[in-house]
C-alpha positions as CSV (number, residue, x, y, z in Angstrom):
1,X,0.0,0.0,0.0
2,X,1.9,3.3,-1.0
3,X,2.7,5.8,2.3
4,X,0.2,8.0,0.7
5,X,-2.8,6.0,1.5
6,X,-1.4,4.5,5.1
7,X,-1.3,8.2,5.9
8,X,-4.7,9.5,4.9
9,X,-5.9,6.1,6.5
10,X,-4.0,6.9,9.4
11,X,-5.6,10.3,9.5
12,X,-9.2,9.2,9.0
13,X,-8.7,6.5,11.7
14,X,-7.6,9.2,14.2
15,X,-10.4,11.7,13.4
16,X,-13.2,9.4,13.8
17,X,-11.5,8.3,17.2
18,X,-10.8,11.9,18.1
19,X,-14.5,13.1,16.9
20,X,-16.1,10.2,18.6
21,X,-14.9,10.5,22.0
22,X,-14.1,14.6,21.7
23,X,-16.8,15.6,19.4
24,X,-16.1,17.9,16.3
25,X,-15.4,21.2,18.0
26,X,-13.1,19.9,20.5
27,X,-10.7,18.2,18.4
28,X,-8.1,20.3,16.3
29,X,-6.2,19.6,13.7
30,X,-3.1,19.5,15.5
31,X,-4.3,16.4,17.6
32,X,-5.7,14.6,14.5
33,X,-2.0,15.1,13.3
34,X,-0.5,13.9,16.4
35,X,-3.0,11.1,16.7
36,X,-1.9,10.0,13.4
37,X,1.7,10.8,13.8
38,X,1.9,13.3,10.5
39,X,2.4,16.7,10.6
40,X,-0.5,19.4,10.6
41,X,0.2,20.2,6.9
42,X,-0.1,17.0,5.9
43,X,-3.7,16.3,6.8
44,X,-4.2,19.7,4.4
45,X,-3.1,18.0,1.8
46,X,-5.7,15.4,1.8
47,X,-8.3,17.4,2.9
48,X,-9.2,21.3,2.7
49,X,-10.6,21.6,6.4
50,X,-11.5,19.7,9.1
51,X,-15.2,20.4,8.3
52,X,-14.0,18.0,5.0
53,X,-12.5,15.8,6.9
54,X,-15.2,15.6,8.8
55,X,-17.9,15.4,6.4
56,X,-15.3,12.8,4.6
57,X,-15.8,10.4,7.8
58,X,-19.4,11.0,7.9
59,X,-20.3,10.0,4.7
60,X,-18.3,6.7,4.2
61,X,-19.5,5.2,7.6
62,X,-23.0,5.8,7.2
63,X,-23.1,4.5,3.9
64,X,-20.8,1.6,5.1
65,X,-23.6,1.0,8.2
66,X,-26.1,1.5,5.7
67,X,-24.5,-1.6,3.6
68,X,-24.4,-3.6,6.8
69,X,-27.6,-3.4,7.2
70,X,-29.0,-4.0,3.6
71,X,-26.6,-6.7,3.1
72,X,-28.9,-10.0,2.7
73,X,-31.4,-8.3,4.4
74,X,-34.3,-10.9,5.0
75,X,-36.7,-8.6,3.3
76,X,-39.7,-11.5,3.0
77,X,-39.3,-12.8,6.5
78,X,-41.2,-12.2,9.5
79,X,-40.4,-8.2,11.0
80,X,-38.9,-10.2,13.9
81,X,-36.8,-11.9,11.5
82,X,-36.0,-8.4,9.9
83,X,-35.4,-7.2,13.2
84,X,-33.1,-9.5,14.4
85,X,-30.8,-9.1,10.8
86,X,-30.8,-5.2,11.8
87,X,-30.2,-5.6,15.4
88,X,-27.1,-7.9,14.1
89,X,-25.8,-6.0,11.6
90,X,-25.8,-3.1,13.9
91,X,-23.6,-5.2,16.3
92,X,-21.2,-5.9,13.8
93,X,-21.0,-3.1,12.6
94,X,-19.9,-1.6,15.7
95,X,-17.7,-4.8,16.9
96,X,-15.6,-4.1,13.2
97,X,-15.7,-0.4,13.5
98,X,-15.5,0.7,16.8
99,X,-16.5,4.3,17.2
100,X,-18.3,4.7,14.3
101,X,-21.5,4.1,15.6
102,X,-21.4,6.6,18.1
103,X,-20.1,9.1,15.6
104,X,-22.8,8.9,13.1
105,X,-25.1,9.3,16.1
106,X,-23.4,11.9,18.2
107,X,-22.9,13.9,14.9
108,X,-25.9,13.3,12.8
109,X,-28.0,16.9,13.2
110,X,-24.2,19.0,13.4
111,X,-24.0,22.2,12.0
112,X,-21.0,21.4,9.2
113,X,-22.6,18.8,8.1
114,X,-23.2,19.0,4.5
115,X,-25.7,18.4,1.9
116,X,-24.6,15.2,1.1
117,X,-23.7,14.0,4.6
118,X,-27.3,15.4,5.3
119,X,-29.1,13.5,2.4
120,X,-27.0,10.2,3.2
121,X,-28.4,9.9,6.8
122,X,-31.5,10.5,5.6
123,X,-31.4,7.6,3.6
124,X,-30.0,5.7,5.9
125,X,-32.9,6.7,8.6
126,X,-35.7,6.2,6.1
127,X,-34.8,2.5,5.6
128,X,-35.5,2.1,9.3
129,X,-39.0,4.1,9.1
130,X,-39.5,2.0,6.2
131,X,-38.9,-1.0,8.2
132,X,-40.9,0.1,11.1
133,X,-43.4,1.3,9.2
134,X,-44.1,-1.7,7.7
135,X,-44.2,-3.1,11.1
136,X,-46.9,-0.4,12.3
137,X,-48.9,-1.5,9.1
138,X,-48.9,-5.6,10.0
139,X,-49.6,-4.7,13.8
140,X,-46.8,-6.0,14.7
141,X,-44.8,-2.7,16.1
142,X,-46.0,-0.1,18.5
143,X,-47.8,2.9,17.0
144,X,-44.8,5.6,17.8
145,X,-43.2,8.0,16.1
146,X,-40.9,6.2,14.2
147,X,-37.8,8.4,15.7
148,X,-38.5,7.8,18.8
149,X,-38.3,3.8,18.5
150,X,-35.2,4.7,16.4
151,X,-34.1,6.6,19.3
152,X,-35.1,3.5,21.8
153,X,-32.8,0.5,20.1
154,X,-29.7,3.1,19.2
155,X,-29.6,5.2,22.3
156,X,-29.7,1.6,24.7
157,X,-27.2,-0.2,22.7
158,X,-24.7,2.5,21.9
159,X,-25.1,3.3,25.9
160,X,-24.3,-0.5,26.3
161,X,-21.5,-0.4,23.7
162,X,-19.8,2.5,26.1
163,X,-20.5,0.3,29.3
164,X,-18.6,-2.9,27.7
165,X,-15.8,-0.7,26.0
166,X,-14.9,0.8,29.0
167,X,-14.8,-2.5,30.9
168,X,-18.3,-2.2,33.4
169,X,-20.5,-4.8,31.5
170,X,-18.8,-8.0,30.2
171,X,-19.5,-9.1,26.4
172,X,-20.6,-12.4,26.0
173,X,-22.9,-13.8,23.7
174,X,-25.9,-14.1,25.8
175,X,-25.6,-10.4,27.0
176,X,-26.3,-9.1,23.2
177,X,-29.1,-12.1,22.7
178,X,-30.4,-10.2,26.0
179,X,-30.2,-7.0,24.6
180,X,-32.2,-7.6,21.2
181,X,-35.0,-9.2,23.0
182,X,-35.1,-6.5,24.9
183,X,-35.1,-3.6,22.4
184,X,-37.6,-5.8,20.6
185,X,-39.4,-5.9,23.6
186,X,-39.9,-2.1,23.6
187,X,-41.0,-1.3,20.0
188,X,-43.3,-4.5,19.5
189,X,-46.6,-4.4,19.9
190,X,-48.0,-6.0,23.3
């Protein structure tokens, strides 16, 4: 792989870390460039401004999550069989690409956010209202605004992602079979 593309990798690898635990306006430039052990001047030369390089990072991991998630999806299964696929895929994404869940989340309604970062997330979110709508329509999911069921399932497992990161809450297998029941649980219809 020529340097070239080990540093801009290196540089988008320590600007999602940076933005995910830091958030956008508390991470400069310089500590990208430290975190990714270039100099300042070289992260211009891949990228105009950080609001690029931000944008950059946006737009490639919520397409990416958004490619988790339609990957085989189980489109003519039960919901709780399409549930389960997203509930997954959201797991793996998030076990291969560690704080770019909580990025896309923490960052989603910024201010320099662009058009297209804007539009991709959209996407992105209306494949889950499309998906929960379908499951309001069948009687299957709770009548709610779809955001706020949205809001349910990310908001608990990203607040469980943090709680295993950081060593509280032990990873195991039945733990995340736990966890989807349990979001399921709250946007299914009783």
């Amino acid at each position: 792989m020529p340097a070239s593309t080990i540093k801009r990798d290196n540089i988008l690898s320590s600007a999602l870390m940076l933005f995910a635990e830091r958030g956008f306006d508390a991470t400069t430039i310089p500590m990208i460039a430290n975190e990714a052990q270039v100099g300042a001047g070289t992260i211009y030369r891949y990228f105009d401004n950080k609001e690029v390089l931000v944008n950059t990072l946006f737009q490639y991991y919520v397409k990416m999550f958004a490619d988790t998630l339609a990957e085989d999806y189980p489109g003519n299964s039960s919901i709780r069989e399409q549930f389960h696929h997203l509930f997954r895929g959201m797991t793996r994404f998030t076990s291969e690409h560690e704080h770019a869940l909580y990025f896309i989340k923490t960052h989603n309604g910024a201010y320099f956010l662009d058009n297209t970062s804007r539009e991709d997330f959209d996407r992105l979110l209306n494949r889950l209202k499309h998906f929960l709508d379908q499951g309001k329509e069948a009687g299957i999911i709770r009548d709610l605004p779809s955001m706020a069921m949205i809001a349910i399932i990310f908001g608990g497992f990203l607040e469980l992602h943090q709680l295993v990161r950081s060593g509280n809450i032990e990873e195991t297998d039945d733990l995340f079979i736990g966890v989807e029941e349990s979001c399921w649980d709250a946007i299914r219809y009783h």
